[in-house]
CHARMM internal coordinates of N, CA and C (Angstrom, degrees):
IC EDIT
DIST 1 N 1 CA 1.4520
DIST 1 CA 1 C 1.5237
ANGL 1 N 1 CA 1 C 109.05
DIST 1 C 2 N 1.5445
ANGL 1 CA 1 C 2 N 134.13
DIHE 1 N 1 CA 1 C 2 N 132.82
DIST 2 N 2 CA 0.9207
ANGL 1 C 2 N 2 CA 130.52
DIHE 1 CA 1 C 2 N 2 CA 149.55
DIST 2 CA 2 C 1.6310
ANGL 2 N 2 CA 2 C 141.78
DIHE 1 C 2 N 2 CA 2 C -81.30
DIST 2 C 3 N 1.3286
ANGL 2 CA 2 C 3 N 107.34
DIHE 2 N 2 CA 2 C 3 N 154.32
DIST 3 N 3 CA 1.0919
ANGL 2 C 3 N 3 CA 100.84
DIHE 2 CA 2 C 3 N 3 CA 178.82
DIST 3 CA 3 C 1.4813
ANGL 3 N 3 CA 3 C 133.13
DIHE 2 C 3 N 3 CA 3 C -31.34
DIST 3 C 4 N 1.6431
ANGL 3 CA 3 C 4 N 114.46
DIHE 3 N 3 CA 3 C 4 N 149.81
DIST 4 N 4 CA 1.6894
ANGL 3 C 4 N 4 CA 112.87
DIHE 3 CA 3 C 4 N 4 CA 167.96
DIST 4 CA 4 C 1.3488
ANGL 4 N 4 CA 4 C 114.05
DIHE 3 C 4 N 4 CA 4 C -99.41
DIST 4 C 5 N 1.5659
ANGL 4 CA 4 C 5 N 88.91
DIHE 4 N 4 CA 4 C 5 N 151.89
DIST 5 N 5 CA 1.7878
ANGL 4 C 5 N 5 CA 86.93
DIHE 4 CA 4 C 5 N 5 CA 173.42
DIST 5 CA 5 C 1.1965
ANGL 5 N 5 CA 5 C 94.98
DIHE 4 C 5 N 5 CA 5 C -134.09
DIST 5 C 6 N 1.4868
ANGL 5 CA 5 C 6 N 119.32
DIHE 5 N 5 CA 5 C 6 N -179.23
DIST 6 N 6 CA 1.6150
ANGL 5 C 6 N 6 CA 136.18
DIHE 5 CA 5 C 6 N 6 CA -156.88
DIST 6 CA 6 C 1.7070
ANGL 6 N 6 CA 6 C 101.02
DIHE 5 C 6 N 6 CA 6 C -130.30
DIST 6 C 7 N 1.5738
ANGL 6 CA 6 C 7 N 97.18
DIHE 6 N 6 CA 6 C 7 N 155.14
DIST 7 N 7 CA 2.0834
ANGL 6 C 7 N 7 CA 81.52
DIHE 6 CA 6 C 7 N 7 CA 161.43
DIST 7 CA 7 C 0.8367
ANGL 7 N 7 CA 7 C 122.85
DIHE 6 C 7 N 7 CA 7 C -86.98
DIST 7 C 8 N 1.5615
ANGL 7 CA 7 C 8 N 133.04
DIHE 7 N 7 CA 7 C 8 N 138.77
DIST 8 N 8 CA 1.5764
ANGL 7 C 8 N 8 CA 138.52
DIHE 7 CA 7 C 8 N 8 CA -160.41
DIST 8 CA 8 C 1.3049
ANGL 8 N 8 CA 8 C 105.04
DIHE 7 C 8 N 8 CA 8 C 115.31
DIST 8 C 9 N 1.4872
ANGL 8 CA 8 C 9 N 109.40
DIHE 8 N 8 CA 8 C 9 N -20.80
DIST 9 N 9 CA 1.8235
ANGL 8 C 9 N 9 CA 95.86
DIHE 8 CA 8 C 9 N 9 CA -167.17
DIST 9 CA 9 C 1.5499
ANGL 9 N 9 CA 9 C 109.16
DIHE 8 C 9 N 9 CA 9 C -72.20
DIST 9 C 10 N 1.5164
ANGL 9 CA 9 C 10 N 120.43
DIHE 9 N 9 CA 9 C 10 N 177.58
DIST 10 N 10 CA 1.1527
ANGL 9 C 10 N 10 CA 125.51
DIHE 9 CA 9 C 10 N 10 CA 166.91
DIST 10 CA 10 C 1.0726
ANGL 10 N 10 CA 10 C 149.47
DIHE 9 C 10 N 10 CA 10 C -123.58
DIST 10 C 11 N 1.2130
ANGL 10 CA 10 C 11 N 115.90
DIHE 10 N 10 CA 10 C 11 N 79.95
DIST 11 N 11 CA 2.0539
ANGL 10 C 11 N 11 CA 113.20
DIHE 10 CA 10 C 11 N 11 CA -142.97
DIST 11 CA 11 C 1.6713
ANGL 11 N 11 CA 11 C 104.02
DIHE 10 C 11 N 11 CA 11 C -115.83
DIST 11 C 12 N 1.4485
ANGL 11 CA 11 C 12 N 82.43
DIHE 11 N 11 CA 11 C 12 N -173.61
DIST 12 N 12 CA 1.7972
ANGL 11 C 12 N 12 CA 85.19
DIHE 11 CA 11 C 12 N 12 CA 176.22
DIST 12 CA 12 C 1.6957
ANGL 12 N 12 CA 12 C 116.98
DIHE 11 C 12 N 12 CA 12 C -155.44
DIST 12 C 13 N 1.1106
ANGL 12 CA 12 C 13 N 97.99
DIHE 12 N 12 CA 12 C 13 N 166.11
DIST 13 N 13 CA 1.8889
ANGL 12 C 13 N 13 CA 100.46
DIHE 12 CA 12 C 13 N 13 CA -163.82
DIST 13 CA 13 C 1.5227
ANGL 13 N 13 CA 13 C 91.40
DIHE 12 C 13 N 13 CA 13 C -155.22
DIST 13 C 14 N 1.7708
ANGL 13 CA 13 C 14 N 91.15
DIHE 13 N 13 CA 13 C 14 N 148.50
DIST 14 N 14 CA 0.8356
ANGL 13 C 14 N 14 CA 122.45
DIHE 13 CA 13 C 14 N 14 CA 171.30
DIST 14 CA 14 C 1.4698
ANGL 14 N 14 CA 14 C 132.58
DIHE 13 C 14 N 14 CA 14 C -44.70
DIST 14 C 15 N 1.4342
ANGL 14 CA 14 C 15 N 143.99
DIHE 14 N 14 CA 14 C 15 N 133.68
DIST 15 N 15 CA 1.8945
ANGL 14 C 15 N 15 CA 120.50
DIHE 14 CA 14 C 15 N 15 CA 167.02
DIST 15 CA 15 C 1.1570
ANGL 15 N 15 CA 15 C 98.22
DIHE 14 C 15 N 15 CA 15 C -120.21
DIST 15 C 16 N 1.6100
ANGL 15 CA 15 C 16 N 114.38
DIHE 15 N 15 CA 15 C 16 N -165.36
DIST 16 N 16 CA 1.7177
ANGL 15 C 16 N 16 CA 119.97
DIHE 15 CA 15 C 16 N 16 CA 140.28
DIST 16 CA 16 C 1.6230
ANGL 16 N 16 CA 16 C 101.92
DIHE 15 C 16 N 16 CA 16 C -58.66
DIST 16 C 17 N 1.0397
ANGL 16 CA 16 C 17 N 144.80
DIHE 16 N 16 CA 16 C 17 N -85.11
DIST 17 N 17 CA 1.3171
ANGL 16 C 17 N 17 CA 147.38
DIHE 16 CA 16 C 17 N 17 CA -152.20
DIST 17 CA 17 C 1.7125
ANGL 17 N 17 CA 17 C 115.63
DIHE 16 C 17 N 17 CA 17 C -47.62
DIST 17 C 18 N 1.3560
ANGL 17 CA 17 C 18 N 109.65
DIHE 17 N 17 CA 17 C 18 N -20.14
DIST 18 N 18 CA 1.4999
ANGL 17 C 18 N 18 CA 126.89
DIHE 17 CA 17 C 18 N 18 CA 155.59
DIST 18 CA 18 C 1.8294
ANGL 18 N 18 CA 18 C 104.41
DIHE 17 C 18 N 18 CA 18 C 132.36
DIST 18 C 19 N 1.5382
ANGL 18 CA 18 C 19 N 110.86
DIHE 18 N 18 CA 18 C 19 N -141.39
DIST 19 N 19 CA 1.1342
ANGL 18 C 19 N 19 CA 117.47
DIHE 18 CA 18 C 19 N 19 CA -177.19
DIST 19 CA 19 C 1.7457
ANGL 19 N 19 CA 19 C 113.53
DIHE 18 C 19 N 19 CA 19 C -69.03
DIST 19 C 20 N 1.8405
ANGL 19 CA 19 C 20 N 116.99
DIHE 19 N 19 CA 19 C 20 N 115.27
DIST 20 N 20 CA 1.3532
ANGL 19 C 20 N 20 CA 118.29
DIHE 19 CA 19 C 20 N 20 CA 167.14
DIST 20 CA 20 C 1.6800
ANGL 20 N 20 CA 20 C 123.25
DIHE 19 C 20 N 20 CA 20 C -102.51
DIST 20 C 21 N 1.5977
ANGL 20 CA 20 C 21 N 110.91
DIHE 20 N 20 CA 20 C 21 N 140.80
DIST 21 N 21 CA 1.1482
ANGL 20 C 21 N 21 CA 93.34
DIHE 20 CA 20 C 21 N 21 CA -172.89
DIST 21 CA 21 C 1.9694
ANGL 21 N 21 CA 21 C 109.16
DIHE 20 C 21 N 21 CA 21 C -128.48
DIST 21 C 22 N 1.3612
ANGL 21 CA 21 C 22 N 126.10
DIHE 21 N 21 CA 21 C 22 N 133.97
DIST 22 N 22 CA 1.3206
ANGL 21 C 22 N 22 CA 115.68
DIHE 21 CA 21 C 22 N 22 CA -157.40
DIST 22 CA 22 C 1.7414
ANGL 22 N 22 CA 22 C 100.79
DIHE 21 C 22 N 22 CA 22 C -152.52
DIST 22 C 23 N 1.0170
ANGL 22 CA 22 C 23 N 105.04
DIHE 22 N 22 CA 22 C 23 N -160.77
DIST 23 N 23 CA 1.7664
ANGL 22 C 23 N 23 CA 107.39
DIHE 22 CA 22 C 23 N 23 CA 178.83
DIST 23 CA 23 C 1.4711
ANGL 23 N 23 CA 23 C 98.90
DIHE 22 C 23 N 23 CA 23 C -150.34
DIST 23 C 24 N 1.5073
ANGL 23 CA 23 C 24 N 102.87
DIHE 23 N 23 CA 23 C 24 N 143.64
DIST 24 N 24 CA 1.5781
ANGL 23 C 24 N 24 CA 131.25
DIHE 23 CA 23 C 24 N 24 CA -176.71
DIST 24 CA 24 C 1.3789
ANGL 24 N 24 CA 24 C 101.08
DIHE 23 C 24 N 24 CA 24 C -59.75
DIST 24 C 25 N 1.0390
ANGL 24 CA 24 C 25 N 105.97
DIHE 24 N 24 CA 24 C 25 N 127.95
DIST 25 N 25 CA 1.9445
ANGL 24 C 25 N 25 CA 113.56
DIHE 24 CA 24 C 25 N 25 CA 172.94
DIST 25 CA 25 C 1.4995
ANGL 25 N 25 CA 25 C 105.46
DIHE 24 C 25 N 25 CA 25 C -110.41
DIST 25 C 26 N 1.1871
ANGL 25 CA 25 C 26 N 122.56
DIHE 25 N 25 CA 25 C 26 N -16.78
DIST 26 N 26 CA 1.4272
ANGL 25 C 26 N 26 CA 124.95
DIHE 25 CA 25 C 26 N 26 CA -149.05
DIST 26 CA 26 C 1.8954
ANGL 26 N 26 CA 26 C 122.93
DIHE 25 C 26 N 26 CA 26 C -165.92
DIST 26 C 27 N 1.5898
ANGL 26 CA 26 C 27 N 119.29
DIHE 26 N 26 CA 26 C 27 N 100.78
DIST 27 N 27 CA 1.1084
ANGL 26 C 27 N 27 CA 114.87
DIHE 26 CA 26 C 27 N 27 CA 169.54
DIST 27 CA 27 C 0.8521
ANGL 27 N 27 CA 27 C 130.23
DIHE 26 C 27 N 27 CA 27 C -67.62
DIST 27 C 28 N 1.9449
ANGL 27 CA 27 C 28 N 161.49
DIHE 27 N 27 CA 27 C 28 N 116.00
DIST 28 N 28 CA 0.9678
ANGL 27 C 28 N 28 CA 152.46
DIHE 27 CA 27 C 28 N 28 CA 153.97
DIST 28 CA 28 C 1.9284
ANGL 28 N 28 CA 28 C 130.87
DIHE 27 C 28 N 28 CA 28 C -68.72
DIST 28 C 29 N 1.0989
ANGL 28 CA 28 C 29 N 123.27
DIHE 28 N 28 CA 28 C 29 N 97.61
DIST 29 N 29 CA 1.4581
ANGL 28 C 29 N 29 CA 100.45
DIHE 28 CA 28 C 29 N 29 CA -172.91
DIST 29 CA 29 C 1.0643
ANGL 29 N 29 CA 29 C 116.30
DIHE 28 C 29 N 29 CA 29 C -131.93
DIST 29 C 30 N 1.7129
ANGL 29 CA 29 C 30 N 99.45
DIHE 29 N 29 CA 29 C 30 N 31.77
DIST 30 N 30 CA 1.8040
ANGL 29 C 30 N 30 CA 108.06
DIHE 29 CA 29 C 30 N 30 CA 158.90
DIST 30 CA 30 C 1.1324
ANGL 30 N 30 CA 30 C 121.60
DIHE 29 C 30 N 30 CA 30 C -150.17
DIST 30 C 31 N 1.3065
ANGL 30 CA 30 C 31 N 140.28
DIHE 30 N 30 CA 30 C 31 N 130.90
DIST 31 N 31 CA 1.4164
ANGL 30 C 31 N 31 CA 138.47
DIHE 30 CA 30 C 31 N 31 CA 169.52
DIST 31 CA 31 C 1.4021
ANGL 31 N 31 CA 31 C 111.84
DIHE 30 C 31 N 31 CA 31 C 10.28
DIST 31 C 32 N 1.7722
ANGL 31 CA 31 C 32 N 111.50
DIHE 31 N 31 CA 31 C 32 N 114.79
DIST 32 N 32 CA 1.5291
ANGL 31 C 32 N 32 CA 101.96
DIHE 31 CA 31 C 32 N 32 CA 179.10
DIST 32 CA 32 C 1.6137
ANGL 32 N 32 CA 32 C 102.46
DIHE 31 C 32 N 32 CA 32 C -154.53
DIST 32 C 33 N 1.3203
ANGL 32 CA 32 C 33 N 124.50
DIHE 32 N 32 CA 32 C 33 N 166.41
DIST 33 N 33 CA 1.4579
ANGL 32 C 33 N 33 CA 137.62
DIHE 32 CA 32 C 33 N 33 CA -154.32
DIST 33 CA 33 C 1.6191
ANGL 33 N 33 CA 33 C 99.06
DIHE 32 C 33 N 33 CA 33 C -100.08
DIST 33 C 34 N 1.3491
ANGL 33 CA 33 C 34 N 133.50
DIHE 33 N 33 CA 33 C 34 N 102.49
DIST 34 N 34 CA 1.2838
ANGL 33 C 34 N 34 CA 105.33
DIHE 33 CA 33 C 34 N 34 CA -175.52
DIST 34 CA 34 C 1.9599
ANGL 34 N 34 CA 34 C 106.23
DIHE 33 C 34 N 34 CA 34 C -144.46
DIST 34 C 35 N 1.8189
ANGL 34 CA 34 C 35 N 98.73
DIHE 34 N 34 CA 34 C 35 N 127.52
DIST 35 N 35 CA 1.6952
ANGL 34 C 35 N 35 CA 99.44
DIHE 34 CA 34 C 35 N 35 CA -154.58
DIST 35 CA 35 C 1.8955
ANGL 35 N 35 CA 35 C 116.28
DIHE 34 C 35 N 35 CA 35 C 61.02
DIST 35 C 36 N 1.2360
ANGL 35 CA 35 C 36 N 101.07
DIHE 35 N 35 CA 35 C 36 N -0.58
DIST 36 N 36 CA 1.6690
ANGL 35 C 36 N 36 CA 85.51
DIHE 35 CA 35 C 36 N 36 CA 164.98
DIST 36 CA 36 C 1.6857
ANGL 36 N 36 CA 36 C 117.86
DIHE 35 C 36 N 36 CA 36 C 133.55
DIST 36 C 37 N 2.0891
ANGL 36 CA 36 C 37 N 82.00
DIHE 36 N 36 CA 36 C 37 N -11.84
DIST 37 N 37 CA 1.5615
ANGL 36 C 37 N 37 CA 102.33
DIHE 36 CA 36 C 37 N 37 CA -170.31
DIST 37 CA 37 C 1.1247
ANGL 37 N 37 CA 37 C 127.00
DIHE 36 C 37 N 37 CA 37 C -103.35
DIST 37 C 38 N 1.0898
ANGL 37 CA 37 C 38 N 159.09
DIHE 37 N 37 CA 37 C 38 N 161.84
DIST 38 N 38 CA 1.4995
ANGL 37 C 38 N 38 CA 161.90
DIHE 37 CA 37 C 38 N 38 CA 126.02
DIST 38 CA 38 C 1.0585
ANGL 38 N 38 CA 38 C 132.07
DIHE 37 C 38 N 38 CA 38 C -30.68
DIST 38 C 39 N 1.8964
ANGL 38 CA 38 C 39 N 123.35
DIHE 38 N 38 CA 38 C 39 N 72.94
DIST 39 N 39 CA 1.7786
ANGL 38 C 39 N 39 CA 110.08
DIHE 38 CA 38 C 39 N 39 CA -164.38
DIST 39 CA 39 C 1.4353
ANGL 39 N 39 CA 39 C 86.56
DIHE 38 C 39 N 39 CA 39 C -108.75
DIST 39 C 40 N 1.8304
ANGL 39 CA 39 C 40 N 95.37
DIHE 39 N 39 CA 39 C 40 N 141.92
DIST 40 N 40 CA 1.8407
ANGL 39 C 40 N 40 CA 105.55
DIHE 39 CA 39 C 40 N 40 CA -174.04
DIST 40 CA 40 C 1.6215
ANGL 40 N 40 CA 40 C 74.91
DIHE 39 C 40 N 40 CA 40 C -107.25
DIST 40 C 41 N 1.5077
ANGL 40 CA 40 C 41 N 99.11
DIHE 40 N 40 CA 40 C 41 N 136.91
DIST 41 N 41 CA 1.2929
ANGL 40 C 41 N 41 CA 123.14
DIHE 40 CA 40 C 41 N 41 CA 172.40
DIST 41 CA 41 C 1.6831
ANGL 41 N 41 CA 41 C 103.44
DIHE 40 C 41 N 41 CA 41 C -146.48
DIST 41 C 42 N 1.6888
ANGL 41 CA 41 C 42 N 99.49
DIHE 41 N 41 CA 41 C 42 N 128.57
DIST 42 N 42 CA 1.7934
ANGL 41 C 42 N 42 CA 104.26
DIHE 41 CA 41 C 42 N 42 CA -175.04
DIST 42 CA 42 C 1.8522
ANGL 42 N 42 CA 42 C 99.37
DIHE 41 C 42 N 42 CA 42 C -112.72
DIST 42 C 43 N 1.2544
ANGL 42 CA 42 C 43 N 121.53
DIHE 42 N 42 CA 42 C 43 N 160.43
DIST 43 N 43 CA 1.3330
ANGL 42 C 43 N 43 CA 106.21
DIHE 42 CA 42 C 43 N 43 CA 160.35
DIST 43 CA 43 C 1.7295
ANGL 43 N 43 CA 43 C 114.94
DIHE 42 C 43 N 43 CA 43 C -51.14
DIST 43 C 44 N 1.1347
ANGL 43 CA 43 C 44 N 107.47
DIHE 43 N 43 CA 43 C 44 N -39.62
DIST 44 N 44 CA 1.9360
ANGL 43 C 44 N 44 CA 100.93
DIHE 43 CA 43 C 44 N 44 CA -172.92
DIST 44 CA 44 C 1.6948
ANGL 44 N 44 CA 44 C 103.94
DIHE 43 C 44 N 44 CA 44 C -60.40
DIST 44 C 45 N 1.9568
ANGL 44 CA 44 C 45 N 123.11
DIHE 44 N 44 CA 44 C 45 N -20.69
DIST 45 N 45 CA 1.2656
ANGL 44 C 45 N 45 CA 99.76
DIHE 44 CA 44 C 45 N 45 CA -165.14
DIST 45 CA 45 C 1.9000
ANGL 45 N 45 CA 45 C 76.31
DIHE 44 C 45 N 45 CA 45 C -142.54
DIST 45 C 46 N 1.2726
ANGL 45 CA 45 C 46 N 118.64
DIHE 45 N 45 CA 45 C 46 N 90.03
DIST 46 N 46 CA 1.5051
ANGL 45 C 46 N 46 CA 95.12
DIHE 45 CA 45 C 46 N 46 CA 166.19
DIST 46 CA 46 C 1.0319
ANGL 46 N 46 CA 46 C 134.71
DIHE 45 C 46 N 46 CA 46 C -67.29
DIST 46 C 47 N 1.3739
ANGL 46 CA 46 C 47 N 122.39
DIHE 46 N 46 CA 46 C 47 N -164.11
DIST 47 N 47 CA 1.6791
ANGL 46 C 47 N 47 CA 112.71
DIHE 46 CA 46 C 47 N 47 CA 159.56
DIST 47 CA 47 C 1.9567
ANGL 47 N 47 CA 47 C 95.32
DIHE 46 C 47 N 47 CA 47 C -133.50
DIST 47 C 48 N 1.3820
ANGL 47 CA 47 C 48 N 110.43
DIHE 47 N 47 CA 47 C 48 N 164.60
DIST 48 N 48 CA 1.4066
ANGL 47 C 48 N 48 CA 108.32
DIHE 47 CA 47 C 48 N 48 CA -165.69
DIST 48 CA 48 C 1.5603
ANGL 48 N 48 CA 48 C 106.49
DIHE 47 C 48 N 48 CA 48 C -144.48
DIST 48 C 49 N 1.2476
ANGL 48 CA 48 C 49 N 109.77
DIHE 48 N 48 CA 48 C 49 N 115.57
DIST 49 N 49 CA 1.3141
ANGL 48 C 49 N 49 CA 124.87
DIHE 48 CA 48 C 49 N 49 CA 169.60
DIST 49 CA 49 C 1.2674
ANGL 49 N 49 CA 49 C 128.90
DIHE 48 C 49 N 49 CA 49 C -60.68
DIST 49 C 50 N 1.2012
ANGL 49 CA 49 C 50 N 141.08
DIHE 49 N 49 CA 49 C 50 N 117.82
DIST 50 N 50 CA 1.4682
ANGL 49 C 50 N 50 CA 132.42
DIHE 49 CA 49 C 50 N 50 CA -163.71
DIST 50 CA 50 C 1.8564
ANGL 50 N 50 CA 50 C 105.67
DIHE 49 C 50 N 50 CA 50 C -152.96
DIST 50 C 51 N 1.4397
ANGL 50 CA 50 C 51 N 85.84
DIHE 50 N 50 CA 50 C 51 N 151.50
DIST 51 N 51 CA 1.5168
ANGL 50 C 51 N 51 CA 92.80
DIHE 50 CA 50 C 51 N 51 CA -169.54
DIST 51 CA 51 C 1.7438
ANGL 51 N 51 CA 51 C 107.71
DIHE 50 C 51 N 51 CA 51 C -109.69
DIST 51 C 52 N 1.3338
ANGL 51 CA 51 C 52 N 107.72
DIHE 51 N 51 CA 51 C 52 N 137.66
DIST 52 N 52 CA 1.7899
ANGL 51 C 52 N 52 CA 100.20
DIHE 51 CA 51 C 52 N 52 CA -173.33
DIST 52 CA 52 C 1.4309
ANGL 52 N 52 CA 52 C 99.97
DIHE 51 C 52 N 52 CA 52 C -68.79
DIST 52 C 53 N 1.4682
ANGL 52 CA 52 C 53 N 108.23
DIHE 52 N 52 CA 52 C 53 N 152.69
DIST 53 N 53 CA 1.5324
ANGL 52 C 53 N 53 CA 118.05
DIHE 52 CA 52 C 53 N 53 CA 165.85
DIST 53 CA 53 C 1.3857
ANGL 53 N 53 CA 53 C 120.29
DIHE 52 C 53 N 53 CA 53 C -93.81
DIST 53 C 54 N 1.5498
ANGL 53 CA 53 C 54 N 132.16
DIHE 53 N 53 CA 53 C 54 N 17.57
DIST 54 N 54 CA 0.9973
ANGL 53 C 54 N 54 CA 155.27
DIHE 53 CA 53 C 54 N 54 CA 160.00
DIST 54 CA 54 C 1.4732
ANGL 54 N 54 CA 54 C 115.00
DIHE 53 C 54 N 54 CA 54 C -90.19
DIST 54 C 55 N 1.3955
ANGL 54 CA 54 C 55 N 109.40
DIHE 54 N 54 CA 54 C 55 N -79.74
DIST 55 N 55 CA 1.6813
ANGL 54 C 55 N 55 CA 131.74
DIHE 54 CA 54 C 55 N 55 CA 176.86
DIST 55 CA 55 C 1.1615
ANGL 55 N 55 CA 55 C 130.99
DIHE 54 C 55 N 55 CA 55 C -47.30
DIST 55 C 56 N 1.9254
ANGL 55 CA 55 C 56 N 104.15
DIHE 55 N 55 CA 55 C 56 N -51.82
DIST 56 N 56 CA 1.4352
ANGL 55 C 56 N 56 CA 138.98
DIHE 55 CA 55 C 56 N 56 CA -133.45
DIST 56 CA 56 C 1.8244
ANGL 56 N 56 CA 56 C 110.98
DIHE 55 C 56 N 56 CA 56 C 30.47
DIST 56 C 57 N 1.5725
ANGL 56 CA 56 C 57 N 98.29
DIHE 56 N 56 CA 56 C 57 N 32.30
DIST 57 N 57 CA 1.7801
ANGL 56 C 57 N 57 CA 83.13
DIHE 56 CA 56 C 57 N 57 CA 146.82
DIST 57 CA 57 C 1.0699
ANGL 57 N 57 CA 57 C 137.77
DIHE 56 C 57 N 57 CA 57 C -111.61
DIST 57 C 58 N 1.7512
ANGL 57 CA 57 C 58 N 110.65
DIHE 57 N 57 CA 57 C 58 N 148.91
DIST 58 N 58 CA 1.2001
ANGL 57 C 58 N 58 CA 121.95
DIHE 57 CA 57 C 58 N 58 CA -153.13
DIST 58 CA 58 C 1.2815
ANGL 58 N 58 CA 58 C 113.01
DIHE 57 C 58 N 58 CA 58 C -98.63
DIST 58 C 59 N 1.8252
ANGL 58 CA 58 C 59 N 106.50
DIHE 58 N 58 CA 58 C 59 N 124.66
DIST 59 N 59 CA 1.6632
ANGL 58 C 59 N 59 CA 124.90
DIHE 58 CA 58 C 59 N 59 CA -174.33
DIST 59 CA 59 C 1.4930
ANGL 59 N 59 CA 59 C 97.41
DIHE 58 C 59 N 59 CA 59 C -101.84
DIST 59 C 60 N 1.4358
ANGL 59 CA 59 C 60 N 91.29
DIHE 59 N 59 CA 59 C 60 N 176.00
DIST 60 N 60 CA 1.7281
ANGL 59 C 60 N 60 CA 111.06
DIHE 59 CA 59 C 60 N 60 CA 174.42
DIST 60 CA 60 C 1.5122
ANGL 60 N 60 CA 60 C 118.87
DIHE 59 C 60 N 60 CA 60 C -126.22
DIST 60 C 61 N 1.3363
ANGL 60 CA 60 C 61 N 148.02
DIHE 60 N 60 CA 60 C 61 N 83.60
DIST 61 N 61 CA 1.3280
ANGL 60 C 61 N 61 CA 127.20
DIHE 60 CA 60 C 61 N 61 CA -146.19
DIST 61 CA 61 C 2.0019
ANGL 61 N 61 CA 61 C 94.13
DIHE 60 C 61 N 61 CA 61 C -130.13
DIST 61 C 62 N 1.3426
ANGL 61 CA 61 C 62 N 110.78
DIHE 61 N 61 CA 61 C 62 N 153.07
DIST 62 N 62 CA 1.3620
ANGL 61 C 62 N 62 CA 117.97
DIHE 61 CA 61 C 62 N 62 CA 156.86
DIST 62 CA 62 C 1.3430
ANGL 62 N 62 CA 62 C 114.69
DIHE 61 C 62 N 62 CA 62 C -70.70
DIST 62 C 63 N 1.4148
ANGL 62 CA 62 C 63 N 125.95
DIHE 62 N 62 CA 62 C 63 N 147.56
DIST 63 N 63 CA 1.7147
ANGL 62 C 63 N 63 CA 120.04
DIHE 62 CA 62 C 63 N 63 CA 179.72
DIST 63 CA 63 C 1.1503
ANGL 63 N 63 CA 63 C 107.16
DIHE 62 C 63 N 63 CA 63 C -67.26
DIST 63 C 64 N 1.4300
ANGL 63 CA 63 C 64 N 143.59
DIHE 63 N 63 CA 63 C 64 N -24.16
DIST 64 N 64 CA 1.3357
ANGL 63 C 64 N 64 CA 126.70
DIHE 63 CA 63 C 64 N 64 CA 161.26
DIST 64 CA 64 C 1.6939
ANGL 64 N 64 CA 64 C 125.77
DIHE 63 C 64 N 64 CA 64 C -32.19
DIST 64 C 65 N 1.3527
ANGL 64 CA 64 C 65 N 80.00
DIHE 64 N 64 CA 64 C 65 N -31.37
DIST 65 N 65 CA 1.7912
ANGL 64 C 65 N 65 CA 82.58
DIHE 64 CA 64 C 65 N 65 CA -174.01
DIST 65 CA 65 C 1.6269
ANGL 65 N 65 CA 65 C 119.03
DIHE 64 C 65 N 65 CA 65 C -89.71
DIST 65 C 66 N 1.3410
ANGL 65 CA 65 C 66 N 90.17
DIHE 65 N 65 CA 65 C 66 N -11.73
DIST 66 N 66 CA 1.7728
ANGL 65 C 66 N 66 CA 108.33
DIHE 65 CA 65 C 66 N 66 CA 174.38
DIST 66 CA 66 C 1.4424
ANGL 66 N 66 CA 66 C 126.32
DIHE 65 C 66 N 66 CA 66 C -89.68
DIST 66 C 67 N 1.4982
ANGL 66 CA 66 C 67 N 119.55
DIHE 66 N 66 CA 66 C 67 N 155.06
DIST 67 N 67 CA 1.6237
ANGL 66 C 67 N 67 CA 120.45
DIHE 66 CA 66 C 67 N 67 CA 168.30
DIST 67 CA 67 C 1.6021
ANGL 67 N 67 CA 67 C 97.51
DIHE 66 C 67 N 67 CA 67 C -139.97
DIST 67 C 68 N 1.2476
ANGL 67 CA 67 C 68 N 105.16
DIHE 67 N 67 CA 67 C 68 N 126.15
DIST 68 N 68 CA 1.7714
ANGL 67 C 68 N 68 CA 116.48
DIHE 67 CA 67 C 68 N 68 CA 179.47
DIST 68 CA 68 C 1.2933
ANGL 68 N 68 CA 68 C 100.77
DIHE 67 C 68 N 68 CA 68 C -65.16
DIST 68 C 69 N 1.3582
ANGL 68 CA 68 C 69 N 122.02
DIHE 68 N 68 CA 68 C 69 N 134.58
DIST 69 N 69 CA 1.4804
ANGL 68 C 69 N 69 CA 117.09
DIHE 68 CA 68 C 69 N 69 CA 148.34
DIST 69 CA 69 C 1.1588
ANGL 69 N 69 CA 69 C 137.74
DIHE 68 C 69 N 69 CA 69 C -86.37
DIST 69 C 70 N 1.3690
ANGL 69 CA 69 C 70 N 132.28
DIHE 69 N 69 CA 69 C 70 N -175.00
DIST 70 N 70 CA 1.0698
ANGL 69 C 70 N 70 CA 114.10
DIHE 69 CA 69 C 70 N 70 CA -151.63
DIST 70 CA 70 C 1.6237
ANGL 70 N 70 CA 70 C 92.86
DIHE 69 C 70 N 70 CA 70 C -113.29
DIST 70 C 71 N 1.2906
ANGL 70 CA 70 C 71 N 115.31
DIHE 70 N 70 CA 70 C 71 N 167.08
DIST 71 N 71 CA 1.7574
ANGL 70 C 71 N 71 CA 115.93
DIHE 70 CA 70 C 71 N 71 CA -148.24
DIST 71 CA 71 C 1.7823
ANGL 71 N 71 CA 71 C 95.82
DIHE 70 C 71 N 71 CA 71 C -85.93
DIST 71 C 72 N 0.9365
ANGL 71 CA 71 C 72 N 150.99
DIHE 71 N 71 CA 71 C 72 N 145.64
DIST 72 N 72 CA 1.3548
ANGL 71 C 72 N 72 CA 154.42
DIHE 71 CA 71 C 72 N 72 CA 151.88
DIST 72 CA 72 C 1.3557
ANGL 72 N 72 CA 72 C 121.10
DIHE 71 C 72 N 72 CA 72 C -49.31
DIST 72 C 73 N 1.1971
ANGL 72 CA 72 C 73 N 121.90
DIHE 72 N 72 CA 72 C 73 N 133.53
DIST 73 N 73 CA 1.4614
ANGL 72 C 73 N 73 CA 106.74
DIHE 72 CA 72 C 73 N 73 CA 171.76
DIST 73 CA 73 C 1.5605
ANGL 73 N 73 CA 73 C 100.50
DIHE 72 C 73 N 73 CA 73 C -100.71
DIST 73 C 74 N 1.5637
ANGL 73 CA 73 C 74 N 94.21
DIHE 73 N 73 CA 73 C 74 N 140.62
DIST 74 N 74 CA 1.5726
ANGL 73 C 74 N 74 CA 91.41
DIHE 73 CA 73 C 74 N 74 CA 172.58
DIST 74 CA 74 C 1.8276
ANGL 74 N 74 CA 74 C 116.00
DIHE 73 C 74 N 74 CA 74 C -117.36
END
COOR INIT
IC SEED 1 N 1 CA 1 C
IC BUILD
């Protein structure tokens, strides 16, 4: 099982274009339609919507594919 994350968090994943980094807008933890597709998401394995902090475009990834960062101090 991988890690959970929350909305607000701030992680980052992999692309083709290389390392992206954005914050969770959105938990998924049930079967849902997304760009056209079929992502099975259970509470034991969600899937998590997140927006780039570069782009602001919005992906869909399992936390496997994610690593939280660590919070900024401001």
């Amino acid at each position: 099982m991988s890690q959970k994350f929350k909305v607000g968090d701030a992680v980052s994943w992999n692309s083709e274009a290389g390392r992206v980094r954005g914050t969770i807008i959105k938990v998924h933890t049930a079967k849902t339609d997304y760009k056209g597709h079929p992502r099975y998401a259970t509470s034991d394995d969600p899937q998590y919507e997140i927006k780039s902090a570069t782009t602001n475009h919005i992906a869909m990834h399992k936390g496997a594919a994610l690593r939280k960062l660590k919070a900024r101090k401001r």
